[in-house]
Every structure is written in structure tokens, then in C-alpha cells.
KEBA-525903 format. One record per atom (N, C-alpha, C): residue in three letters; x, y, z. Coordinates in steps of 0.1 Angstrom, whole numbers. Atoms other than C-alpha are relative to their C-alpha. Example, Ala and Ser with C-alpha at 12.3 -4.5 7.8 and 13.67 -1.06 7.14 Angstrom:
2
+--------+-------+-------+-------+
! residu !    px !    py !    pz !
+--------+-------+-------+-------+
!    ALA !     9 !   -12 !     0 !
!    ALA !   123 !   -45 !    78 !
!    ALA !     9 !    12 !     0 !
!    SER !    -9 !   -11 !     0 !
!    SER !   137 !   -11 !    71 !
!    SER !    -8 !    11 !     8 !
+--------+-------+-------+-------+
// end
This chain:
84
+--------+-------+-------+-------+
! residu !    px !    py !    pz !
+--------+-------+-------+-------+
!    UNK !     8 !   -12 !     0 !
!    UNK !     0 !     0 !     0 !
!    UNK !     9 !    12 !     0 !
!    UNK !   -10 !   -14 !    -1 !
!    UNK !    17 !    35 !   -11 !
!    UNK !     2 !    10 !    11 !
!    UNK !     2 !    -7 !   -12 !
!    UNK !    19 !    58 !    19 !
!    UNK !     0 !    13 !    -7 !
!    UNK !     6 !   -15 !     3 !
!    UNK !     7 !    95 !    18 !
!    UNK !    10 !     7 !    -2 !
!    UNK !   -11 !   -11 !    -3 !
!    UNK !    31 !   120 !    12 !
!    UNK !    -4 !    14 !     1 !
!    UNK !    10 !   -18 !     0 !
!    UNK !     5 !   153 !    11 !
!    UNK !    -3 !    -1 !    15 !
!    UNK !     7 !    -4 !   -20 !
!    UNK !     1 !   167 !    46 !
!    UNK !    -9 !     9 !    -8 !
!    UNK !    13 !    -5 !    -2 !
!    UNK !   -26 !   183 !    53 !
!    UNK !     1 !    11 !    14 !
!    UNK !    -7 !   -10 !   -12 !
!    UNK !   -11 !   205 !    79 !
!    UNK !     6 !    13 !    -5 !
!    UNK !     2 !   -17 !     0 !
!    UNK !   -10 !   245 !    80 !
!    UNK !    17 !    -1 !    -5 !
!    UNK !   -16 !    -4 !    -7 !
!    UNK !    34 !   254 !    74 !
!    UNK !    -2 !     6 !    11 !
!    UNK !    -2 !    -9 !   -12 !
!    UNK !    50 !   262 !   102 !
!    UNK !     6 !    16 !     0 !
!    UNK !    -4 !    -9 !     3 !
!    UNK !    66 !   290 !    81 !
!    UNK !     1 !     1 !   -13 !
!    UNK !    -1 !     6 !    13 !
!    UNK !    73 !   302 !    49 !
!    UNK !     9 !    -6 !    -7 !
!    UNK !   -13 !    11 !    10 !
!    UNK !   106 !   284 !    43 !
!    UNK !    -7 !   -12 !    -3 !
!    UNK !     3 !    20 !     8 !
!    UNK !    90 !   251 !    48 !
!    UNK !   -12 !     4 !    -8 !
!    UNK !     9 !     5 !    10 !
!    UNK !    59 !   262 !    29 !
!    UNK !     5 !    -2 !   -12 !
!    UNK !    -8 !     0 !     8 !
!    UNK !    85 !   269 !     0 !
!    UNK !     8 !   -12 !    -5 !
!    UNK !    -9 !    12 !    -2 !
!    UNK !   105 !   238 !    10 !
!    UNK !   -12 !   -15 !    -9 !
!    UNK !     5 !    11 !     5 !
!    UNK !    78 !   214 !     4 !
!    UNK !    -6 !     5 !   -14 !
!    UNK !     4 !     0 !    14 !
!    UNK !    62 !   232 !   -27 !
!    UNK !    13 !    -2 !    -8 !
!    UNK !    -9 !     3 !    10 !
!    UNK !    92 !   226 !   -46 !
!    UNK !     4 !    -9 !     0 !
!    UNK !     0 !    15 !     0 !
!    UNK !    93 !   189 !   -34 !
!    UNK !   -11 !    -7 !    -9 !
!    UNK !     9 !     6 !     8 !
!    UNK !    59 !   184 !   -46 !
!    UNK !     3 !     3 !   -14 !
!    UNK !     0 !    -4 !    12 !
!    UNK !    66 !   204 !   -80 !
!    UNK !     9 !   -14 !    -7 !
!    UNK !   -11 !     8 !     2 !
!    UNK !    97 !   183 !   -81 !
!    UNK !    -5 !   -17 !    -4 !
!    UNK !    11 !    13 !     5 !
!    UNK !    74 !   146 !   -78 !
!    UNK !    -8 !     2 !    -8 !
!    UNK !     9 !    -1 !    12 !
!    UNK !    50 !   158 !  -103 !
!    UNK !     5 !     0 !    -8 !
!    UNK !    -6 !    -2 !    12 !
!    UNK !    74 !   168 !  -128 !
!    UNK !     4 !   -13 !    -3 !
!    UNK !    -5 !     7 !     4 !
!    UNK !    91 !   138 !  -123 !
!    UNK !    -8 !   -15 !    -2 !
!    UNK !     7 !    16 !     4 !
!    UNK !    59 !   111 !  -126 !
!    UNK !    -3 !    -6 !     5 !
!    UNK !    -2 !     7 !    -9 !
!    UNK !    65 !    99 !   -97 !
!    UNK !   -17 !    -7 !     9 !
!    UNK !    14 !     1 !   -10 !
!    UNK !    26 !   101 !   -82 !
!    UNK !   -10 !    -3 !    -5 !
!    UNK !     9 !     1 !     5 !
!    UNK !    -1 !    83 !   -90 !
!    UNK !   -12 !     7 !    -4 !
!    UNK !     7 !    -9 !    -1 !
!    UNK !   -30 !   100 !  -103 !
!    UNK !   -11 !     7 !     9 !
!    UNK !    13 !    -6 !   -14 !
!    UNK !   -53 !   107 !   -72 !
!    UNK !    12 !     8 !     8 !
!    UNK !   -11 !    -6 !    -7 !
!    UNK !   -19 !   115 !   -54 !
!    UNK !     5 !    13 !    -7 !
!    UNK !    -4 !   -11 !    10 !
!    UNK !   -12 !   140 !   -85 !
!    UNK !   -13 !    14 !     7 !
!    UNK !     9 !   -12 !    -1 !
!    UNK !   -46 !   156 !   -76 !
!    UNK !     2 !     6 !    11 !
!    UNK !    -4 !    -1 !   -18 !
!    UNK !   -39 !   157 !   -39 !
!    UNK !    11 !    11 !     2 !
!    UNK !   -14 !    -9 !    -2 !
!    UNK !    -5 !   172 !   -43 !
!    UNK !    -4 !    14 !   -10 !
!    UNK !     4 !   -18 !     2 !
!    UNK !   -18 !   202 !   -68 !
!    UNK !    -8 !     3 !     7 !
!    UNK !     7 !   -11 !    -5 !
!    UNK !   -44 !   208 !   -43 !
!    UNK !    10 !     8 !    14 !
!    UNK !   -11 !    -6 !   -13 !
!    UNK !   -18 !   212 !   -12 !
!    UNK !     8 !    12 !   -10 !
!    UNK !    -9 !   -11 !    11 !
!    UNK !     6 !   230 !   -38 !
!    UNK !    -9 !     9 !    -4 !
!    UNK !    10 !   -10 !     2 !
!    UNK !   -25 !   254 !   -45 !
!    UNK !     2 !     6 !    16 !
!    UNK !    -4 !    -6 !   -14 !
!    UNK !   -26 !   259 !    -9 !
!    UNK !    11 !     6 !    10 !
!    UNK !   -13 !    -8 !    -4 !
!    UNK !     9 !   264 !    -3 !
!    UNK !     0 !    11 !    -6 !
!    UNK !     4 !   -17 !     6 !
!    UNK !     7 !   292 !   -28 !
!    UNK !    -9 !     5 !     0 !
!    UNK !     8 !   -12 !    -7 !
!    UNK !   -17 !   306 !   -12 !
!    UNK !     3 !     6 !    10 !
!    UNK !    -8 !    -5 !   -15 !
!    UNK !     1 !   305 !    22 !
!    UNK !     9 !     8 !    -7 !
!    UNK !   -10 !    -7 !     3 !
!    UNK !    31 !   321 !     5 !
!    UNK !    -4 !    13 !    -3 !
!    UNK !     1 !   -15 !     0 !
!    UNK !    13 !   349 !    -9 !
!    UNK !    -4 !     6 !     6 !
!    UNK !     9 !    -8 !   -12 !
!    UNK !    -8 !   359 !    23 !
!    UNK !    14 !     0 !     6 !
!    UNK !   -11 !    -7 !    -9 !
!    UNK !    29 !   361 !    40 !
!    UNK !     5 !    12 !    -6 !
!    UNK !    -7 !   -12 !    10 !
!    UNK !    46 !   380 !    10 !
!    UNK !    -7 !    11 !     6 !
!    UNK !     6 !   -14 !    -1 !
!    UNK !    16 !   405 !    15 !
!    UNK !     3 !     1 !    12 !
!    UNK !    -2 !    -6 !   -14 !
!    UNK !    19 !   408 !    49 !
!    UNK !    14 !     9 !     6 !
!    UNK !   -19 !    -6 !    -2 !
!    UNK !    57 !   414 !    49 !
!    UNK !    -2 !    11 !    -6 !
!    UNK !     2 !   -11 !     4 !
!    UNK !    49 !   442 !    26 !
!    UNK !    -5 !     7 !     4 !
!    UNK !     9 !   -13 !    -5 !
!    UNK !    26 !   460 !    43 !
!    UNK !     7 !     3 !    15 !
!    UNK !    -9 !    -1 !   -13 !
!    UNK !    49 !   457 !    74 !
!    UNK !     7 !    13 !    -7 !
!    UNK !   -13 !   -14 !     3 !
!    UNK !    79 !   475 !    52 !
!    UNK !    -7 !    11 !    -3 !
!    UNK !    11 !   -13 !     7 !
!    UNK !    52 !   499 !    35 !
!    UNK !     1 !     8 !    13 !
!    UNK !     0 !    -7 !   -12 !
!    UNK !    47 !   507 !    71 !
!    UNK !    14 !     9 !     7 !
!    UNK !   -15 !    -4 !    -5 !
!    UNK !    84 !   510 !    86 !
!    UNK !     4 !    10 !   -16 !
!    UNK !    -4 !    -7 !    11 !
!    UNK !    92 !   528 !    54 !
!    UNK !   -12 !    11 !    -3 !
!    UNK !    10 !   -14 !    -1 !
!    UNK !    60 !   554 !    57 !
!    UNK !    -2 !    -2 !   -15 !
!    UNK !    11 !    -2 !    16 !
!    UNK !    47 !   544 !    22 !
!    UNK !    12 !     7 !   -11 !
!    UNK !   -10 !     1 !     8 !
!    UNK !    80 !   551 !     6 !
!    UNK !    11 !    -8 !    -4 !
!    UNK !    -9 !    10 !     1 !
!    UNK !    98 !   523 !   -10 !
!    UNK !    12 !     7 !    -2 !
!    UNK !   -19 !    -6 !     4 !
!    UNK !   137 !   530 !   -11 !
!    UNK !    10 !   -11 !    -7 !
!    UNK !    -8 !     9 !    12 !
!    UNK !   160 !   513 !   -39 !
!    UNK !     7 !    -7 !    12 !
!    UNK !    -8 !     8 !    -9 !
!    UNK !   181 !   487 !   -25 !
!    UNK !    13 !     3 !    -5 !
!    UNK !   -12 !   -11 !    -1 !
!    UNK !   214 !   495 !   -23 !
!    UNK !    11 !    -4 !   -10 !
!    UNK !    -2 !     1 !    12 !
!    UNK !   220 !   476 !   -53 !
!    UNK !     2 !     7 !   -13 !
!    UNK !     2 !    -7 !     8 !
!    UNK !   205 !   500 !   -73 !
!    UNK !     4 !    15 !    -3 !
!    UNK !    -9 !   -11 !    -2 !
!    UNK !   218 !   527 !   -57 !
!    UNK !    18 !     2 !    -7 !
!    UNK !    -8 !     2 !     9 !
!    UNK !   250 !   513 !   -69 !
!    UNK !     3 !    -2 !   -15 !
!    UNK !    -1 !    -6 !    11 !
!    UNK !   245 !   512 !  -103 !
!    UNK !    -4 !    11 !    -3 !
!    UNK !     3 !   -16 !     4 !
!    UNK !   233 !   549 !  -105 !
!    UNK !    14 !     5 !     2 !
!    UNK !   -14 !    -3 !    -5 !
!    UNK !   268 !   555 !   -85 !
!    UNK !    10 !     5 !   -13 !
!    UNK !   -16 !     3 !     4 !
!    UNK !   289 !   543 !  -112 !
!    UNK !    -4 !     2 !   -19 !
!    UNK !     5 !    -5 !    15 !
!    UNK !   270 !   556 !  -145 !
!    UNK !     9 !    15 !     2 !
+--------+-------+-------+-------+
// end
């Protein structure tokens, strides 16, 4: 009998939501999952990218905040302006 590999459990953050969507991407590309397990895994993989983007936003509206609604180049970009 195959054993489950789709949790069904919240991440605990977004590394691991990250960590395992790129595992599951990784078994699907590679065939590996029968097809009920295929469905199973895009729906968690739907769900992780959903968790991912409700943090993204949240992080943003944090810096939005600490930054008063003015983003500032990173200091990358500052350096190439530098050296034009």
C-alpha cells in the first residue's frame, strides 16, 4: 500500500511552505505520483501558494509601514546609479 506524502497540515513558516512546494513540484514533474496523489499534491501545492502569498503580503505591508509608504532602492541599485 503506497503511503501519503501530502500533509494536510498548516506550514510552520514560509521556508518550509516553500521547501515542500518545490518537493511536490519536483514529484510531479518527475511522474513519480499516481494520479489521485497528482490531484492531492496540486491541491496542497495550490494551498501552499496561497500561504506564500498571504505572507509576501503581509511582509509588505509591514515594510510599507516601517518605510512610511515610501519604498527606497536597495542598495544595489543605488550602486549602479553610482557608477553611471
Amino acid at each position: 500500500m503506497p503511503k501519503k506524502i501530502i500533509s494536510a497540515e498548516p506550514p510552520a513558516s514560509f521556508e518550509e511552505a516553500m521547501t515542500e512546494l518545490e518537493q511536490l513540484v519536483a514529484r510531479m514533474e518527475a511522474g513519480e505520483l499516481p494520479l489521485e496523489e497528482s490531484v492531492a499534491a496540486y491541491k496542497r501545492g495550490s494551498e501552499l501558494v496561497k500561504y506564500c502569498s498571504l505572507q509576501l503580503d503581509k511582509v509588505d505591508t509591514q515594510v510599507k509601514v516601517l518605510e512610511g509608504e515610501i519604498l527606497k532602492p536597495f542598495a544595489a541599485d543605488g550602486a549602479d546609479e553610482a557608477g553611471e
